[in-house]
N, C-alpha and C positions, 0 to 999 in steps of 0.2 A: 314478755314482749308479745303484742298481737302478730298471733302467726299471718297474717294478711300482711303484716310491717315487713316482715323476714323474708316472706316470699319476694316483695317488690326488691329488699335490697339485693337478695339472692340473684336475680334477675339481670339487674340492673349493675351490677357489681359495686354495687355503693358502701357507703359504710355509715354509721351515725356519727362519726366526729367531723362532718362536713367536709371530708377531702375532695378537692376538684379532680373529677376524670381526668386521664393523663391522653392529651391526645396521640391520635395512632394515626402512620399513613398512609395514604389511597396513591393507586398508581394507575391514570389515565393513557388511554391509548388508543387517539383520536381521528376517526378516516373519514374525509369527507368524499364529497361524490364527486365523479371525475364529470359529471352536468357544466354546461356553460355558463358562466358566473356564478356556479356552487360555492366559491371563497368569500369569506369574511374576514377583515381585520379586528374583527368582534369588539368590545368583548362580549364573553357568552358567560351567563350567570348558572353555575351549578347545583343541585343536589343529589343527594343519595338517601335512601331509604332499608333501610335494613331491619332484621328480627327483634333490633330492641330500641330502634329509632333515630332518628332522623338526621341530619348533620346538612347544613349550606356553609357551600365554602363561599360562595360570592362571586364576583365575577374573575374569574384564573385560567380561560380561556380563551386567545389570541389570535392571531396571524395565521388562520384555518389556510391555509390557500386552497385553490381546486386540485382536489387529486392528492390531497396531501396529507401522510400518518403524522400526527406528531403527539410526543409524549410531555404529559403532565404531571406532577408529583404536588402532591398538598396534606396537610394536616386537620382531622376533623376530630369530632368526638365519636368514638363507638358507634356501630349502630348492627354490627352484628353481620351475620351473614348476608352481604345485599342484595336486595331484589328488585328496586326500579329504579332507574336515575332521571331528573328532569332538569330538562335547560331551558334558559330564557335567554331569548335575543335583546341586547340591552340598543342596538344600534337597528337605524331606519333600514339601511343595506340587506340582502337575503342572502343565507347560507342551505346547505343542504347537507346534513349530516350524511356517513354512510352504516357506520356504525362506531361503536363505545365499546371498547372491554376497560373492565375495573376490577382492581385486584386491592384490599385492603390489606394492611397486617397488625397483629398484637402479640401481646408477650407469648399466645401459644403457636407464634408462626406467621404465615403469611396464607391467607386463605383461597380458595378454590378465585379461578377466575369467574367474573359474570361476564355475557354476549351479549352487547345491546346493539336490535336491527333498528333503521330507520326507512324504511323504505322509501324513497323519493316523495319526502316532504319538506317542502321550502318552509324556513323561519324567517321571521323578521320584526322587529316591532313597529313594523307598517303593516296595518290587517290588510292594505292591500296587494302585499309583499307574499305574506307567507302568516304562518299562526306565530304566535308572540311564544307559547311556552310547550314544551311536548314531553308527558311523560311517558318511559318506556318502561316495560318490565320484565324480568324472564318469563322464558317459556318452560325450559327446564336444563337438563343436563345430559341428554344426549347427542350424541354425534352422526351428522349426517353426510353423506359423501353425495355431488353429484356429476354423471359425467355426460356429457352431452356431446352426439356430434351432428352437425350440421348437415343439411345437404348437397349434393353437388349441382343439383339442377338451377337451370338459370332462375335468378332474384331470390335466391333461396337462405342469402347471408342480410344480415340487420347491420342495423349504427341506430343507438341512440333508444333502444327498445326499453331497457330497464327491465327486466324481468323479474321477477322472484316467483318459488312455487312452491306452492300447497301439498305439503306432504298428508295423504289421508289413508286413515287404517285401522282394526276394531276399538283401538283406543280413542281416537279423536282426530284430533289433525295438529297441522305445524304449518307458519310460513316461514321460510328460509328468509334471507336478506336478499339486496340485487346480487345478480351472477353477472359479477366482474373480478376480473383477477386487477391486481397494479402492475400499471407498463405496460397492457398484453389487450391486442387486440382481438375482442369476442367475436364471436359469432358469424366465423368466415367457413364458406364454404368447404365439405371435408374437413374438416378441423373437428377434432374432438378438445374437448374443454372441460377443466375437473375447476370443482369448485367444494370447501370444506366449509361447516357449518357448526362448530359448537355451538351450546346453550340451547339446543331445539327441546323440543317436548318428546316423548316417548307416543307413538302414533300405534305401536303394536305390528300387527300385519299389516302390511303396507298393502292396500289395495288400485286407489287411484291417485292422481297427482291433477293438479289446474296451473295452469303456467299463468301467471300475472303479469298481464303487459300494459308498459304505461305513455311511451312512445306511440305516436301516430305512426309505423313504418309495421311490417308485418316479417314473419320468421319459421322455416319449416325447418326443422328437426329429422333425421330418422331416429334417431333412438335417444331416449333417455332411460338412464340409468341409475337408481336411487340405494343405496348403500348406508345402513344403520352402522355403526362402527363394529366390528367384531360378529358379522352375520353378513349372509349370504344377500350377494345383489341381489334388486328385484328392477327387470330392462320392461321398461314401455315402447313398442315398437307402433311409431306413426307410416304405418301400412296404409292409410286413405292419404297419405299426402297432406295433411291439413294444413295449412298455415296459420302461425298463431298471430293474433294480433289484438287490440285493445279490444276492440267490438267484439270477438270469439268467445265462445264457451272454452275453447282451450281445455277441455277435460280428455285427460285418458287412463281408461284404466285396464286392469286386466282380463 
């Protein structure tokens, strides 16, 4: 047999007497943004891209409402360890993802989960809506903690900011997703607020951080606090007062 033949079926897990792949299933776990009019009745067309390829389940995507986790279960073919997921808006209406975890399984198990962020972007398949399809991909496999608390001085609390932030350090950077919990009102005055972050990138020494704001409304901090899983805090203290807001450089580092 040409070793080039055996490698592909090696891979592929195939065989030469034409047996069809046995499908395996993925398990969706679907948050959208708690934005106004974030909800869609969809439906929302899926795929997954994985190590050894591709799989569309079609449109298996529903009654997103705003603000709301709901889970999905479907049947694909292989595709291995995955690493981007992309949707397509089949309807004129706009949703806003918040994020995607997907978890496949196969006869050696059920696999690691994936973290897919979306950062406040409208879909829709009216381009004047939102963009028609958006692929997302991992970042990596590590775990990010982060705890913020507010300030108490007057105007010091947000609504409607959106944030997310740029974890940066000798390895590279990370952006987190939005820093919203469910049910739980952010970004109030004195208030500290934890926020957990699978799937990020490994950034190494954490040196600085940019907060990402996408709200027109503005937001001062005293401390942020940034937390790799299983290592030592590293706390950014906003000592100039800065308020962050879309317009802002937003950087602090140590």
């Amino acid at each position: 047999m040409d070793p080039k033949l055996l490698l592909v079926i090696m891979i592929f897990g195939g065989c030469l007497c034409g047996k069809p792949t046995k499908p395996q299933p993925y398990y969706f776990e679907v948050h959208t943004s708690h934005e106004k009019n974030a909800g869609t009745t969809g439906p929302i067309n899926v795929a997954v891209e994985g190590a050894i390829g591709k799989t569309d389940f079609g449109p298996i995507w529903s009654d997103l409402g705003k603000g709301s986790v709901k889970n999905f279960t479907a049947l694909g073919s292989p595709t291995g360890l995955i690493s981007c997921i992309e949707l397509t808006m089949l309807t004129p209406d706009n949703w806003m993802p918040n994020k995607v975890v997907v978890q496949s399984e196969d006869n050696k198990g059920i696999h690691t989960k994936r973290y897919f962020y979306s950062n406040y972007i409208w879909m829709s398949s009216d381009p004047s809506k939102g963009v028609l399809t958006q692929e997302i991909c991992k970042q990596g496999d590590t775990v990010y903690a982060i705890a913020v608390t507010t300030s108490t001085m007057k105007g010091a609390d947000a609504d409607h900011i959106w944030p997310s932030v740029i974890i940066k350090g000798t390895k590279g950077e990370t952006e987190t997703g939005i820093l919203v919990n469910q049910n739980h009102d952010d970004y109030e005055k004195g208030v500290t607020d934890i926020y957990t972050f699978p799937g990020m990138k490994d950034v190494g020494q954490i040196s600085c951080i940019q907060v990402v704001v996408r709200g027109n409304g503005d937001w001062l901090f005293d401390t942020m606090v940034v937390q790799r899983e299983n290592q030592d805090p590293v706390t950014f203290n906003n000592a100039d007062e800065v308020f962050v807001s879309k317009t802002g450089e937003n950087t602090f580092c140590l």
